[in-house]
C-alpha positions in Angstrom: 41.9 30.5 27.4 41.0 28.7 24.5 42.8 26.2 23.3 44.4 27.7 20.0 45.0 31.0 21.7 47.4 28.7 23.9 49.3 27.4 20.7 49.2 30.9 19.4 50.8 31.9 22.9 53.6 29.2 23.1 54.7 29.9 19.2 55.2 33.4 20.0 57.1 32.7 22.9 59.4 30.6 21.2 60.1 33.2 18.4 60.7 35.9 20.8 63.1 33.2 22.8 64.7 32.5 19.0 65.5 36.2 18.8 66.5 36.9 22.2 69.0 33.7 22.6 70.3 35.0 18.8 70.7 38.8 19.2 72.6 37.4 22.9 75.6 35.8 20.6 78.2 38.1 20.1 79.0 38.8 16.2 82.9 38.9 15.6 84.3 42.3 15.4 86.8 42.4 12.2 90.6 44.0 13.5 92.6 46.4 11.2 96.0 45.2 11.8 97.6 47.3 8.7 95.9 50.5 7.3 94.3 50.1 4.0 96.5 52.9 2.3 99.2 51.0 3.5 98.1 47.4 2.4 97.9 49.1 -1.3 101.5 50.6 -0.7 102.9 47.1 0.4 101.6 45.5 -2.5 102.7 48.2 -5.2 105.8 48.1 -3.7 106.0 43.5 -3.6 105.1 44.8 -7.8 107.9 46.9 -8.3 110.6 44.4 -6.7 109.1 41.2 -8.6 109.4 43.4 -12.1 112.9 44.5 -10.8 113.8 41.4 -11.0 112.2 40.3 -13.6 114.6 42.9 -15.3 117.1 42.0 -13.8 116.7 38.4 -15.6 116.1 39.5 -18.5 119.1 41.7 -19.3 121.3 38.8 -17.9 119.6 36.7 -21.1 120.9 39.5 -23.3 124.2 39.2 -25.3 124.6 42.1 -27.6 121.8 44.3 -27.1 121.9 46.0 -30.8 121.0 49.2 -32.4 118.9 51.2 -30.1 117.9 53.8 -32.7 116.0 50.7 -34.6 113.4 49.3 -31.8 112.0 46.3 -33.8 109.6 45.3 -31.1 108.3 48.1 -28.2 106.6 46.7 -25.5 104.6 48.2 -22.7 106.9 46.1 -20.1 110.4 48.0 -21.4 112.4 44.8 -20.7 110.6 43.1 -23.7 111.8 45.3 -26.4 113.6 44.0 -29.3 116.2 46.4 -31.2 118.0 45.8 -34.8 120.8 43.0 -34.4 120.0 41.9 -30.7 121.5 38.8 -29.7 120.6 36.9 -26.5 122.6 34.6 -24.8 121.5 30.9 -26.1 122.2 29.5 -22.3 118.6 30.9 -21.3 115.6 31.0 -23.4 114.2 34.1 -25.4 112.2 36.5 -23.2 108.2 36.7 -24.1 105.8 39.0 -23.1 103.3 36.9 -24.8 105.0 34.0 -22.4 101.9 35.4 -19.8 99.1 35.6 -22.2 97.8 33.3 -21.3 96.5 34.2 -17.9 93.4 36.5 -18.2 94.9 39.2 -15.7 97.7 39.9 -18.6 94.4 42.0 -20.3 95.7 45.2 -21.2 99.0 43.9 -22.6 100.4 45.2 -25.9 103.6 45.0 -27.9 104.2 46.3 -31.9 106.3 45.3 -34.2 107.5 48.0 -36.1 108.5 48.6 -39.8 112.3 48.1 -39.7 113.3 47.7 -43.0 111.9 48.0 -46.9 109.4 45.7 -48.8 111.7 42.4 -49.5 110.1 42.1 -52.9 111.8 45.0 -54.5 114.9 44.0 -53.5 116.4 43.1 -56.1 119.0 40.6 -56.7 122.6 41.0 -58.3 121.6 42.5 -61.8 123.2 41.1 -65.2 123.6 37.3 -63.1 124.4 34.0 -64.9 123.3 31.0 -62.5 123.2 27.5 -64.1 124.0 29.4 -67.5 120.5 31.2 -67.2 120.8 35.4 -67.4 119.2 37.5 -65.1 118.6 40.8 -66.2 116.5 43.5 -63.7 114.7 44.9 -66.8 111.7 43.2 -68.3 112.8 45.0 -71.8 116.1 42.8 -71.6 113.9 39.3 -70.4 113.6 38.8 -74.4 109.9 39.1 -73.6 107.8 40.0 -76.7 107.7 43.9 -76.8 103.9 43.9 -76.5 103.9 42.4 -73.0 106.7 44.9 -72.2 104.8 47.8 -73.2 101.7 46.4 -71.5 103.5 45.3 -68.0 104.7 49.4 -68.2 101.2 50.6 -69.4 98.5 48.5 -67.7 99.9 47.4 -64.5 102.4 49.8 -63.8 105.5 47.6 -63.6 108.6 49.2 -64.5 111.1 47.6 -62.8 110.9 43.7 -62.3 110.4 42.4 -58.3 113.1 39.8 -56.8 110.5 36.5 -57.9 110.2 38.3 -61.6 113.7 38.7 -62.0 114.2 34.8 -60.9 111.2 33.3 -62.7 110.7 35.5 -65.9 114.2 33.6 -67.8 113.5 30.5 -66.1 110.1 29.8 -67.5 111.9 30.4 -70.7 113.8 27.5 -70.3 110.6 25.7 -69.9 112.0 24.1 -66.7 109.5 22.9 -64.2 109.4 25.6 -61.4 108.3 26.0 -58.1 108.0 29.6 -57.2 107.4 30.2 -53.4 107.6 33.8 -52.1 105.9 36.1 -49.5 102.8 37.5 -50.8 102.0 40.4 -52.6 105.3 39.8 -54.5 104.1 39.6 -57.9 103.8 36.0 -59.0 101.1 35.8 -60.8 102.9 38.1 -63.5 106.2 36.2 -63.0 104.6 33.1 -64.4 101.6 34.7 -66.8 104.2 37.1 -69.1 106.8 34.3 -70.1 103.5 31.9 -70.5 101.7 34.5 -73.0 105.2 35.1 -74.4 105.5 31.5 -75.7 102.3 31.2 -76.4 102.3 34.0 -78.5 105.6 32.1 -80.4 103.6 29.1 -80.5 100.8 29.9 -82.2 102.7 31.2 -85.1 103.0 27.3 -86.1 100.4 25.7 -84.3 96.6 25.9 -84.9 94.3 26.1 -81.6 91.8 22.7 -81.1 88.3 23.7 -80.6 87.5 23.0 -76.7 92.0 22.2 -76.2 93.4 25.1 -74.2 97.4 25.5 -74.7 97.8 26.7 -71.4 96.2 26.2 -68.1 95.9 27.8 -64.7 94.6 26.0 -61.5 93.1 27.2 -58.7 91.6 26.1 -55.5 88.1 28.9 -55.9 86.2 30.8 -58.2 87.9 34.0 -56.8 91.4 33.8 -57.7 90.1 32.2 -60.9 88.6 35.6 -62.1 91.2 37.9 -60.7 94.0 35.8 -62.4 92.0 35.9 -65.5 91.4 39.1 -65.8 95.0 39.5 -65.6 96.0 37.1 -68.1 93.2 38.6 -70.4 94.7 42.4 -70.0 98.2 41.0 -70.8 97.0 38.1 -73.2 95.2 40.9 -75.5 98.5 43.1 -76.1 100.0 39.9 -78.3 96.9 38.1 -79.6 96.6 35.0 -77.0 93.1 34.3 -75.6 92.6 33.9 -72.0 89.1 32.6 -70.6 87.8 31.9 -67.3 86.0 29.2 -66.4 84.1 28.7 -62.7 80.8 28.0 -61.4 78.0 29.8 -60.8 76.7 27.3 -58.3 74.6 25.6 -60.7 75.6 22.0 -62.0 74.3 22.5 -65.8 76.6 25.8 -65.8 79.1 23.9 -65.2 79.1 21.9 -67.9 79.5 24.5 -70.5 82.3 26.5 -71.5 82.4 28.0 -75.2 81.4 25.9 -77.7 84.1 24.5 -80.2 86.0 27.9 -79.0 89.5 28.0 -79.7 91.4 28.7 -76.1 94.8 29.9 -75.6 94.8 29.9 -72.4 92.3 28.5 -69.5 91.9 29.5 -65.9 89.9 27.7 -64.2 88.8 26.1 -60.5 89.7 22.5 -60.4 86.7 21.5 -59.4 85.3 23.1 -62.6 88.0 21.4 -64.3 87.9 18.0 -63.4 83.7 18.0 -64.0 84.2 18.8 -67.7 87.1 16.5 -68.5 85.0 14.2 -67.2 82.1 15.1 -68.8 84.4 15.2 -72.3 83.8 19.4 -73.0 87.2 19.8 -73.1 90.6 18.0 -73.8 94.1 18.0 -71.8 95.7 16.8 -75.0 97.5 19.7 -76.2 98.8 21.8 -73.0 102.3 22.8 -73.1 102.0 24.6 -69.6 100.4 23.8 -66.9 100.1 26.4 -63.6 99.0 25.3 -60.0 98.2 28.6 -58.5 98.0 28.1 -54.4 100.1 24.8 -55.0 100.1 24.5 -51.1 96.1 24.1 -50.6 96.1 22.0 -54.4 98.4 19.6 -52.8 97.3 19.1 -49.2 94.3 17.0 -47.9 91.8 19.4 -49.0 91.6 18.8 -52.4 94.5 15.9 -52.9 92.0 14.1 -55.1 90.9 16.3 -57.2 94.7 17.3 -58.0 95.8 13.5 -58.2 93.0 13.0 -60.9 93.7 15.9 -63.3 97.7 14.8 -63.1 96.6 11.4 -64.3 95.0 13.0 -67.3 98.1 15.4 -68.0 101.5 14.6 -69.7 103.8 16.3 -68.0 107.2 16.6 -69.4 109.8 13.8 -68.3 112.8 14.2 -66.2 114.9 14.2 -69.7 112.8 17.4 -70.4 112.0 16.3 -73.8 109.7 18.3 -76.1 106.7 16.4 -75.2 104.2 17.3 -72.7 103.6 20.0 -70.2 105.8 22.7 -68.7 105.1 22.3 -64.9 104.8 25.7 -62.3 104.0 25.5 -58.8 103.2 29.3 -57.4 102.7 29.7 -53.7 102.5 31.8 -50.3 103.5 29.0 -48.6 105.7 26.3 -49.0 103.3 22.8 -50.4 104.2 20.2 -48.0 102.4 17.9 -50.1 104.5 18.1 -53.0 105.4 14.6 -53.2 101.7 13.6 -54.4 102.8 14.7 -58.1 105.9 13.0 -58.4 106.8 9.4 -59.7 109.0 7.7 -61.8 109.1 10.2 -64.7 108.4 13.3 -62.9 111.1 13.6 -60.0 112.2 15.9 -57.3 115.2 17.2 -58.9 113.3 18.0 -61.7 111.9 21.1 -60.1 113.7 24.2 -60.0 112.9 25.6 -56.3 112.8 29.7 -56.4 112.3 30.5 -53.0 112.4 34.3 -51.4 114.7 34.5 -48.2 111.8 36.2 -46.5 109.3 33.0 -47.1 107.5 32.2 -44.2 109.1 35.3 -42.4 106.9 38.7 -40.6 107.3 41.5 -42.9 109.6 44.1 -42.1 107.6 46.8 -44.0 104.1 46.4 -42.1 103.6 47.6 -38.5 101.7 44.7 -36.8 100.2 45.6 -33.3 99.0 42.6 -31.1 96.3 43.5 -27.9 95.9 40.9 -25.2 92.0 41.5 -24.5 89.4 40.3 -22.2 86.7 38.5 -24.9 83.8 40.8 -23.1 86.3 43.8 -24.3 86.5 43.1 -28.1 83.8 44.4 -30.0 84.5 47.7 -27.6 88.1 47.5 -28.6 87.5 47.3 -32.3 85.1 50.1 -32.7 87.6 51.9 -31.1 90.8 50.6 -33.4 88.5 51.3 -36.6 86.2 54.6 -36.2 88.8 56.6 -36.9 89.7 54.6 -40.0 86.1 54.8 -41.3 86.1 59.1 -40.9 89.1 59.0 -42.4 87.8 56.5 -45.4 90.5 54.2 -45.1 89.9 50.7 -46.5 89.8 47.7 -43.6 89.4 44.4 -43.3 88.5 42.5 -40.1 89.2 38.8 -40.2 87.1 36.4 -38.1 87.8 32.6 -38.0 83.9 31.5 -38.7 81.2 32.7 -40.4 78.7 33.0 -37.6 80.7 35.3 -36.2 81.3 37.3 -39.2 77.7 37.6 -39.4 77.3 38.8 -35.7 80.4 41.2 -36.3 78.8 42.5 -39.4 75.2 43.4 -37.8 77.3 44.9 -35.0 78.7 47.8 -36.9 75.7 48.1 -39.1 74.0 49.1 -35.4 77.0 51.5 -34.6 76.8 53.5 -38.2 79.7 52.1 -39.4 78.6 50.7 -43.0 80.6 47.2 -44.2 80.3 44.3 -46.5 80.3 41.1 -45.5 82.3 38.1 -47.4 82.4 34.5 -46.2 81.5 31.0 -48.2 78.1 31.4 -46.8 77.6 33.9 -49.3 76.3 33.0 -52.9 79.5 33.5 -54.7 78.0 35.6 -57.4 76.7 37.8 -54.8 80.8 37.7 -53.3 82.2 38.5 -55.9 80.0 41.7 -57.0 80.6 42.6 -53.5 84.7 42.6 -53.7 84.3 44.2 -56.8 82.4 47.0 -54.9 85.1 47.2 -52.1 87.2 48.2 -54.5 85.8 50.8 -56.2 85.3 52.5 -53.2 81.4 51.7 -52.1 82.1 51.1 -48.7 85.5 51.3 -46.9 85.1 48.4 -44.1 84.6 44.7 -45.6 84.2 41.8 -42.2 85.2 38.4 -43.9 86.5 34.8 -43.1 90.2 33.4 -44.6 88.6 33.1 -48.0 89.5 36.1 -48.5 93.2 35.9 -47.1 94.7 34.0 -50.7 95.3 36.1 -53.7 93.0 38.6 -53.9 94.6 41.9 -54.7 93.7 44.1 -51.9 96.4 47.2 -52.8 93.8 49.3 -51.8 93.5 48.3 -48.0 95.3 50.0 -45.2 94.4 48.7 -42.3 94.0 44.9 -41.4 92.3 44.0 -37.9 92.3 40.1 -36.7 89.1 40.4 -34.7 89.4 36.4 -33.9 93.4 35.7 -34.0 94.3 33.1 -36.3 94.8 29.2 -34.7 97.7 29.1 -36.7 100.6 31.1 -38.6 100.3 30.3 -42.2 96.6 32.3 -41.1 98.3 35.0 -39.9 101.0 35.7 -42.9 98.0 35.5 -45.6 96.1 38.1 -43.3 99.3 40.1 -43.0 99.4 39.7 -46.8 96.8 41.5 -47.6 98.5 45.2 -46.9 102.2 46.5 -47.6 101.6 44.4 -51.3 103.8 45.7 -54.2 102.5 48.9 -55.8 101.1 50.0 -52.4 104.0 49.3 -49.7 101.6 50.3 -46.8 99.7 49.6 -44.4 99.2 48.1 -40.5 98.1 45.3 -38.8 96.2 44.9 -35.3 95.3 41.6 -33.7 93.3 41.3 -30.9 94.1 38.5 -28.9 91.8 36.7 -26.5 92.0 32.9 -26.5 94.7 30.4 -25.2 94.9 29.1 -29.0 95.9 32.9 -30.6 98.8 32.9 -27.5 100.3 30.1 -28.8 100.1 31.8 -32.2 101.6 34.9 -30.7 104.7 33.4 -29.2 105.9 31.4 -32.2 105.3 35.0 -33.6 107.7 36.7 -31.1 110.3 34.3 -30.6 110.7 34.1 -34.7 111.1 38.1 -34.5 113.5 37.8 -31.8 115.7 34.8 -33.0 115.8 36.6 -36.7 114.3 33.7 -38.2 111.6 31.5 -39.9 108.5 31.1 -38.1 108.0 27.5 -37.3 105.2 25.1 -37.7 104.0 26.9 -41.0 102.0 24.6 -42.4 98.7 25.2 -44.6 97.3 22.0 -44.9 93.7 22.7 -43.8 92.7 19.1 -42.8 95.7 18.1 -41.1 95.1 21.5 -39.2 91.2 19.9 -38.3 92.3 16.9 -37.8 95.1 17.5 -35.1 92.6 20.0 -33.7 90.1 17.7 -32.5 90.7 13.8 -32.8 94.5 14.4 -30.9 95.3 14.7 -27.6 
């Protein structure tokens, strides 16, 4: 025998020894000690005693259980539904379905709450009212408004009975007292502060001859947006008594702008204040001769976003003085949320106490008019989840808009339904603002039912025509959420529904400041809308 055939020998040996010493140990046999129909009974049965005493708990925490007829939250777990009135007992803390969120087996998980009561901005407060010697009347026709804006509020836009803000604001502004208006959106204040502001311009002008390039009035806003809607606005109402409202934004070109209308006489200015601020500096217009001045969105105007720009245009303004002589400016404030970063106006002529505050009772509250759903879901789910919520929507062409929180992922979620036949716009700063703007305009005539955008579109645009709202990405925060929620259920449509689908730890958090302000009958806390404070305490805190 050779000698490789003797290797070839001994190698096969030891294989066949491998397998024969291997196959010799004895595998462990696994033992059914309980029946697997039994194991599954065992454990549904361990289920139904933990929720039974999760019940149990939870009725212990309730104090007054309310009007049943009225459920203001349903819940698929029973024990977490809210009725009219319900009290709980303040030695144990609220019950929260959301409370388990935030564990990934919770997918599946749903609560709504439902409309339990009318729009807040129609009611109205006590009619025929004297407070601090001003009258209150709930007709515009008795507001001693000039009859063309009357006849044009009831004509043009529809409005023949005042909201709550217009029957607070409208006299005030009269009084040319500095106001802050803060209210719920959708509430009508852009007309609370733009019919007494035509009014006295209207008045005005009968003694005082317009400047060339020196607006009486102006209105400032954070974007180009909200610039042409208010505008347009102002223009409709501005043309029934002979005062001229322009619009001024940027077309993304820095020659553009620089120019306005040349040595035009302006009644009244609307304009972005970035805008603004580059042609006062650049000496194409003069501050000189405003009697009114309107920050519309004080709350982003005043916080960290756009501080500066807002510090410089007050240092070029005179604002009236505390002794409200007849001097200077008329100062409003309008907003959906209250400005936390008020105090950057005020100083030792302008003070606190110098602002009338005209705040709703349902600021920074859910509305009780809108239906708002919330979906705990898996983030592999989603996209499933929302062709499902709008398909039927979409057949039935009902206006929606899906919020995301960036624009990547409003571009993904756009291309998304394009490739499921469900035709959509797509609005997000990314977009050439020209370009955005055409598109809105084609929202709302009815092109296309479905438009997938960012929170730019969350702040005064008038959206009367959506029904349906879907937060694809839950907002980080609730000042987010109200906007979003804004956007249905406005006045002149009192409609609409809201779904969120809810997948990260972030939108939980959201959703229990949510439930427990629901529950307790109260103000949702941590409203706050200052947008670099948000970024800030986001990623450089621990």
């Amino acid at each position: 025998m050779s000698k490789s055939n003797f290797i070839s020998s001994k190698n096969l040996y030891l294989i066949l020894s491998r397998r024969t010493s291997t196959a010799q140990i004895p595998l462990p046999v696994p033992v059914i000690k309980v029946p697997k129909y039994v194991e599954k009974h065992v454990e549904k049965a361990k289920k139904k005693e933990f929720f039974k005493e999760l019940s149990l708990k939870n009725r212990m925490k309730i104090a007054y259980r309310g009007d049943t007829s009225i459920p203001v939250i349903s819940s698929t777990i029973g024990d977490y539904n809210y009725y009219l009135g319900q009290i709980y007992n303040e030695r144990h803390p609220i019950p929260l379905q959301s409370k388990y969120w935030f564990k990934a087996k919770s997918s599946g998980q749903k609560f709504r709450i439902n409309p339990f009561d009318t729009n807040p901005s129609l009611a109205l407060p006590d009619p025929n009212e004297y407070v601090d010697d001003v009258y209150f009347p709930n007709e515009f026709s008795k507001m001693q408004l000039n009859p063309s804006i009357v006849n044009a509020l009831s004509t043009d836009f529809n409005f023949t009975t005042p909201t709550r803000i217009q029957t607070l604001v409208i006299p005030r502004i009269l009084t040319e007292r500095h106001i802050l208006i803060a209210s719920e959106t959708g509430g009508g204040k852009t007309i609370s502060y733009l019919a007494p502001i035509i009014h006295q311009l209207a008045e005005l002008k009968k003694t005082v001859e317009p400047l060339p390039d020196t607006p009486l009035a102006i209105i400032v806003v954070p974007g180009r947006e909200l610039a042409e809607q208010i505008g347009e606005v102002a223009y409709r109402l501005g043309s029934a008594c002979n005062v001229d409202a322009r619009v001024l934004i940027s077309d993304g070109t820095k020659q553009k702008h620089l120019t306005l209308y040349p040595n035009a006489s302006i009644d009244l200015l609307v304009a972005s204040i970035g805008c603004l601020n580059k042609l006062f500096g650049k000496k194409k217009i003069f501050l000189s001769n405003v009697k009114h001045v309107v920050l519309d969105e004080a709350d982003t105007l005043l916080d960290g976003s756009f501080a500066d720009d807002t510090s410089y245009l007050f240092q070029k303004l005179m604002v009236k003085s505390s002794d409200f002589s007849r001097f200077g400016a008329q100062l409003i404030l309008s907003s959906s949320v209250y400005p936390t970063g008020i105090d950057l106006i005020f100083n030792f002529e302008l003070r606190k106490q110098d602002i009338v505050k005209v705040c709703s009772p349902y600021l920074h509250r859910v509305p009780p008019h809108i239906e708002q759903r919330f979906l705990r879901v898996s983030n592999d789910s989603r996209a499933g989840e929302l062709l499902d919520l709008i398909k039927p929507d979409y057949q039935k062409k009902k206006p929606v808009m899906i919020f995301c929180n960036k624009s990547p992922t409003c571009d993904w979620l756009s291309k998304f339904l394009e490739e499921n036949d469900i035709p959509n716009g797509k609005y997000h700063g990314g977009i050439n603002p020209v370009y955005r703007t055409d598109l809105f305009r084609s929202f709302q005539r009815g092109s296309f039912d479905v438009l997938v955008c960012t929170d730019l579109a969350s702040r005064g645009l008038d959206t009367q025509r959506v029904k349906h709202v879907v937060n694809f990405d839950f907002p980080n925060n609730v000042s987010d959420y109200l906007l979003r929620v804004g956007r249905v259920g406005r006045v002149g449509s009192n409609h609409g529904r809201v779904t969120s689908l809810v997948h990260s730890a972030s939108g939980v958090y959201t959703v229990n400041a949510i439930e427990t302000a629901v529950k307790k009958a109260e103000r949702i806390s941590g409203v706050d809308s200052n947008i670099k404070e948000k970024i800030r305490q986001l990623h450089f805190t621990h």
